[in-house]
N, C-alpha and C positions, 0 to 999 in steps of 0.2 A: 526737402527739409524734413528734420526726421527729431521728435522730441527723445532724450534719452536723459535718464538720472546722472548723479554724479557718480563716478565709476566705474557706470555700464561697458561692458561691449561695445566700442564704434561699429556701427552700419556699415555694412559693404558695401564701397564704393565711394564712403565718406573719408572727405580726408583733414578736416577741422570741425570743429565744435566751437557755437557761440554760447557764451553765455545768457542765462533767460533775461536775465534783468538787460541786457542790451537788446535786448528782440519787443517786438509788440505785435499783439494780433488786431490783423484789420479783414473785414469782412467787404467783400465784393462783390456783386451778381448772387451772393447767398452760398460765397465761398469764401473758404477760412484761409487768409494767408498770411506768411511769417513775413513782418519788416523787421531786417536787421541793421541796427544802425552803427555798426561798426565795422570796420574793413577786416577781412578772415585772409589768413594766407593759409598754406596745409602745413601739418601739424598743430595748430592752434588750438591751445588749452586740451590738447592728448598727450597722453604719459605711457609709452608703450610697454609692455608687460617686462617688468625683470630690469628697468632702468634707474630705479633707486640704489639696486648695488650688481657688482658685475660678478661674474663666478670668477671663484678666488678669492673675492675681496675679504678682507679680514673685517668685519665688525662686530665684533667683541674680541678683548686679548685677555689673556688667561690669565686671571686673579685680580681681573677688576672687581670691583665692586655693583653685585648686580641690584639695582632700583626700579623704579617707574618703570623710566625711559627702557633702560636695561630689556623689562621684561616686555613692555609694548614692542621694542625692536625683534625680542625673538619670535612673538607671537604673529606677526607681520611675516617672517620666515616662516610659519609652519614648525615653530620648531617648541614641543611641546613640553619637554623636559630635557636638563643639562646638569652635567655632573657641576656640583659646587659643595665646598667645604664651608660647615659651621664660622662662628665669629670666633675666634681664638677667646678663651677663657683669663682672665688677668685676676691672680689672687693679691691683695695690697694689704701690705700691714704698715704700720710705723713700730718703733721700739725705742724705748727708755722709760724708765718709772717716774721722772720726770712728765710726762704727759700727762694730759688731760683733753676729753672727748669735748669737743666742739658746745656737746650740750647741754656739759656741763662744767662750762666756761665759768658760769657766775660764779661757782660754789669751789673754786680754784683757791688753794692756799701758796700765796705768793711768798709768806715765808719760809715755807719749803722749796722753792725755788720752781714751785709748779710753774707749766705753760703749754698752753695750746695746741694740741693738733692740729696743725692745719695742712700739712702732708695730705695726708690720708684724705679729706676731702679733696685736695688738688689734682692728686694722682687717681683719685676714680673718674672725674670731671676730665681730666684727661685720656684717661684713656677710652671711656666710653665716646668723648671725642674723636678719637681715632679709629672709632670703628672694630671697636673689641668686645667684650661683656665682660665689666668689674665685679671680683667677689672682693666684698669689704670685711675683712678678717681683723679686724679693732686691732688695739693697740697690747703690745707686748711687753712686756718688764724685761727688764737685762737680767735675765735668768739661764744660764745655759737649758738647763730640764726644761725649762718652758718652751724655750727660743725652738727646739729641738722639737716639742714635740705639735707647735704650732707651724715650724717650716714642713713636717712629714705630713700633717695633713693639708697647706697647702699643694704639696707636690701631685695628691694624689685628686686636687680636684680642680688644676689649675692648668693650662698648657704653660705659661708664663707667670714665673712670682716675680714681685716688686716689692722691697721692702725699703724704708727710712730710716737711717741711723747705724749706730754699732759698726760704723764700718774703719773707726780713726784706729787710734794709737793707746787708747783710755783702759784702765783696767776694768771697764763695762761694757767694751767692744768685743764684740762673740761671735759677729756675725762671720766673719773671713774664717777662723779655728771651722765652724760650724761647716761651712762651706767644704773644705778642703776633706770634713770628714765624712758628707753626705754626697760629695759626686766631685768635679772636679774644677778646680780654678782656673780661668785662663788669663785674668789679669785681675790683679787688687788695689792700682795704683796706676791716674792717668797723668800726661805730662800735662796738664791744664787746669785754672781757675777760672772760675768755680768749678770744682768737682771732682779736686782730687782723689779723696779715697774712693772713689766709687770703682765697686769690686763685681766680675761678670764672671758667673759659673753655668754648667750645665749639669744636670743630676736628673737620677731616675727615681720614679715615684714609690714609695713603698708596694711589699707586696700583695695588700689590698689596696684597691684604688677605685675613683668609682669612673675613673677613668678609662675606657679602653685600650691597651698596647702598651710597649713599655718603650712609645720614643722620649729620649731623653727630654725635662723640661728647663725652660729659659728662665737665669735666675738674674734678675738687676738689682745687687744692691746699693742703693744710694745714699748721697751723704743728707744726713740731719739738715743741715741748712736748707729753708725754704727756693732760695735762687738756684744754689746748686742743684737739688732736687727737680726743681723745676728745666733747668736746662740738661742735664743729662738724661732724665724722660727723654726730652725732645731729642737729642742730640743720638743716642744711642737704641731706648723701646721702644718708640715710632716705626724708622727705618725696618 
C-alpha cells in the first residue's frame, strides 16, 4: 500500500487506488498498517492519461463561443492560445421626429404626436444579448442629410447597422432611396406579418473608417412597429 495525491502518477505495479476516507490506519507490533474498507477491483478510481478525449476528437467547433468552460477545456489541452475573432459591432439608431428618448419620456408633448423610443432600447438589450457589442447611435429625424450622414458614420464604425422605421410607403420614409444609393439592396419587402417592410442591404464603409478593411457591412432595416421590430431582430440579425 502506497499513499499518493490526487492526480499523481500510479505506482508500479499498482493497479487501483482507494480512496483515503475509505482507509483507516491501525497500528500493530508498532507497525503502521492501511485497513481498507471497501472492496478495490483494478482500475478503480484511475483515469489513464489522454482518456477525457481521444485524438481527433473535435472539442471545440469553430465559432463557438469561447467562456469559462471554453478556456478551462483549452487550458487542460495545453493549448495556450487560438485564433478567435472580436464580438461583431451592432450600430442601432431608430428614426422619425416623432420620437422621443426614453429619458426624456416625462417632458414628451403628446400634442405633437410625440412618443417613445422604445426600439432603440430593445434592440441594444437585444443584441448585446446575442452576444454582440451595441453602439447606441440615438435617434434620427426623417432628414435625408441627416439620415445620410449618420448611416456613413455608422458604416464606418459598425460591422452590422440596425435601424427602426423609414422603411414603409410614407413621404418621410428615406431609408430604402438611402439604401439603394449607399450599397445595395437585396430585398425591401417580406411575404410576412409583422414585418413587412423590413428592407436588407449590404454597403461598404466610407473611405475613412475607424474600421479596418473594406468588407462589406450588414444593414437591417426594420419596421417602426415595436412587435415587428422585435421579431424580425430575431427572425433575420440573430441567425
Amino acid at each position: 500500500v502506497r499513499y499518493i495525491t490526487t492526480g499523481a502518477r500510479v505506482p508500479e505495479g499498482a493497479d487501483a487506488v482507494a480512496k483515503v476516507e475509505d482507509t483507516r490506519e491501525v497500528w500493530e507490533d508498532g507497525k503502521l498498517l492501511i485497513e481498507i474498507s471497501v472492496a478495490s477491483k483494478a482500475g478503480g478510481n484511475i483515469r489513464k492519461i489522454g482518456s477525457d478525449t481521444k485524438e481527433g476528437d473535435i472539442v471545440l467547433r469553430k465559432g463557438c463561443r469561447i467562456g469559462a468552460g471554453e478556456i478551462g477545456l483549452l487550458a487542460a489541452l495545453g493549448i495556450a492560445t487560438v485564433q478567435i475573432h472580436r464580438r461583431p459591432r451592432v450600430a442601432i439608431f431608430s428614426t422619425g421626429d416623432e420620437l422621443v428618448d426614453v429619458a426624456a419620456a416625462g417632458a414628451r408633448d403628446e400634442n405633437r404626436g410625440q412618443v417613445v423610443d422604445c426600439n432603440r432600447p430593445m434592440l441594444c438589450a437585444l443584441v448585446e444579448e446575442s452576444g454582440a457589442e451595441a453602439i447606441d447611435l440615438g435617434i434620427i429625424p426623417d432628414q435625408p442629410g441627416e439620415l445620410r450622414k449618420r448611416f456613413e458614420e455608422a458604416l464606418g464604425a459598425a460591422d452590422v447597422i440596425v435601424s427602426s422605421g423609414g422603411v414603409s410607403r410614407g413621404s418621410k420614409d428615406h431609408i430604402k432611396a438611402l439604401l439603394q444609393d449607399l450599397g445595395t439592396v437585396h430585398f425591401g419587402e417580406m411575404c410576412m406579418k409583422p414585418g413587412k417592410p423590413t428592407t436588407f442591404a449590404t454597403a461598404l464603409p466610407p473611405a475613412h473608417t475607424t474600421v479596418a478593411g473594406a468588407r462589406h457591412r450588414l444593414v437591417f432595416a426594420l419596421p417602426g412597429n415595436p412587435v415587428s421590430c422585435f421579431v424580425t431582430f430575431k427572425l433575420l440579425a440573430v441567425p
